[in-house]
N, C-alpha and C positions, 0 to 999 in steps of 0.2 A: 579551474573547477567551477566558477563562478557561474560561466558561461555555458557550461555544461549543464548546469543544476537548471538553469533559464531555458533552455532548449527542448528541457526530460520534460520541465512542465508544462510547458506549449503542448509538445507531444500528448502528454498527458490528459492535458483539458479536452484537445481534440477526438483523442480516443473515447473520454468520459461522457462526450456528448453523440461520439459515436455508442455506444453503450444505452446509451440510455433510450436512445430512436429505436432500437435493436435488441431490446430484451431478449426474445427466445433467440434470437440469433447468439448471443452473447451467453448464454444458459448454455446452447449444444457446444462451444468451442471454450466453455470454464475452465475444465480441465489445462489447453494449452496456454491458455488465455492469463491465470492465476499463475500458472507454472514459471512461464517466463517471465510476467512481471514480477515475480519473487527472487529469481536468478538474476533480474538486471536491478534492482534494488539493491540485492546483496552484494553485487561486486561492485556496487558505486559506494557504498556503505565499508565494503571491505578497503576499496581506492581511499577513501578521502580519513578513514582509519588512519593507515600506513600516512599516509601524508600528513598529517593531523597529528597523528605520535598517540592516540586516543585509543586505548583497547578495553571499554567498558563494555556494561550491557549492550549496547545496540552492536559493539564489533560483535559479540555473539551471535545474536539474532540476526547478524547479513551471515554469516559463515553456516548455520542453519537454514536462511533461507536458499543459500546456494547448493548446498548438500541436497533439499526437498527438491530442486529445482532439477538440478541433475539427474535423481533419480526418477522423479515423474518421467523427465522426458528419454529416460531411458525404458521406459514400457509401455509404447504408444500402442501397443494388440490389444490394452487393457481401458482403452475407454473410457467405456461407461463404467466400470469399475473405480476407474479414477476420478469420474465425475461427480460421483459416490462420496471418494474420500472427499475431491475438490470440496466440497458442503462443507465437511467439520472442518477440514483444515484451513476452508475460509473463516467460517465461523474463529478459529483460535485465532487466523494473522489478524481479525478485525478487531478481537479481545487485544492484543498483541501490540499492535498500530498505533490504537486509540492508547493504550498505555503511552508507548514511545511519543504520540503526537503531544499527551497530554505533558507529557515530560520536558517536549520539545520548548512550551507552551512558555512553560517556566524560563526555560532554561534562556529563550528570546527576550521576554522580561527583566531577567537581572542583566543580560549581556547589552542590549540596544534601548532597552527603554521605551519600545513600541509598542504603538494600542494594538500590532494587529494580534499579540496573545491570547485576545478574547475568543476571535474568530476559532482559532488553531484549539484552544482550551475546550469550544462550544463542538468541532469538528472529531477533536479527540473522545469527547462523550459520549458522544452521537455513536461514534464508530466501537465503542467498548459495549453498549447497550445493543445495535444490532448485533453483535457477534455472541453476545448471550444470550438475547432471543431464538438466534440462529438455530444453538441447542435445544430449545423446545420445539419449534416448530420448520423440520429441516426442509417441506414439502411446501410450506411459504417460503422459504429460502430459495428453493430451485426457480420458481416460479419469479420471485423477485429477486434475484439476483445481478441480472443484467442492472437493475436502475441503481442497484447498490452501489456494484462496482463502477460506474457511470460516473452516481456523484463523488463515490470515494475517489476515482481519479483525479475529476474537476479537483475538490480539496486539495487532495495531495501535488496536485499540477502548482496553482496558486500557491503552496506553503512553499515548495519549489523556488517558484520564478521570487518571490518575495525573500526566501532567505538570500537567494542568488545576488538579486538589487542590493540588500541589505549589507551584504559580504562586500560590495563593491565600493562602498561607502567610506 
């Protein structure tokens, strides 16, 4: 699992900097874009549950985000309509995220004793404040959303490859 976790966040960084070169590009393909990175989250979150023996909050929130996943991508006629939702439903996974990252935050602190919690703690803030801004201003959101999702992968890539390291240890 280690090595898998190290792999997602390569991918991850790579995609985040593709994102972020790519803004409107990354706006017109949200929709799929959000979709599936929410369905392959959840089933690695749902994997390492099961393996882990661990059925807390965050098993929930993969089993929803695969349920969201599945059905977005079962109405792809629906677009711009989903691009629509993609907004708020972004806006809630980044409330959402930043919870889980902030929690994560913790949770690396008691277990390993690492400074990088700070990083994770300042990333998970970050990520709970854009995602309620989100809600006011959804038409800055479209606009900027590509850089969002950009650095939020970068983040989420490194908290990734660093649990991964860490688990190795």
């Amino acid at each position: 699992m280690t090595v898998l976790f190290i792999i997602l966040g390569v991918l991850l960084v790579a995609g985040g900097f593709s994102c972020i070169f790519t803004p409107l590009l990354t706006f017109m393909n949200t929709g799929y874009f959000v979709v599936i990175l929410m369905f392959v989250f959840g089933i690695i979150g749902i994997i390492q549950a099961i393996v882990e023996k661990r059925f807390g909050v965050n098993f929930v929130f993969d089993i929803l985000s695969v349920i969201l996943g599945i059905v977005m991508l079962s109405f792809p006629e629906s677009l711009l309509f989903a691009e629509g939702v993609m907004l708020i439903m972004t806006a809630i996974w980044f409330v959402l995220m930043g919870i889980v990252t902030i929690t994560n935050a913790v949770s690396v602190t008691r277990k390993f004793g690492s400074g990088l919690w700070i990083l994770q703690l300042i990333f998970g803030i970050l990520a709970v404040l854009v995602g309620v801004g989100s809600f006011f201003e959804p038409l800055r959101m479209a606009v900027t959303l590509g850089v969002l999702v950009g650095i939020y992968f970068i983040e989420t890539g490194f908290t990734l490859m660093f649990s991964g390291f860490a688990a190795r240890d």
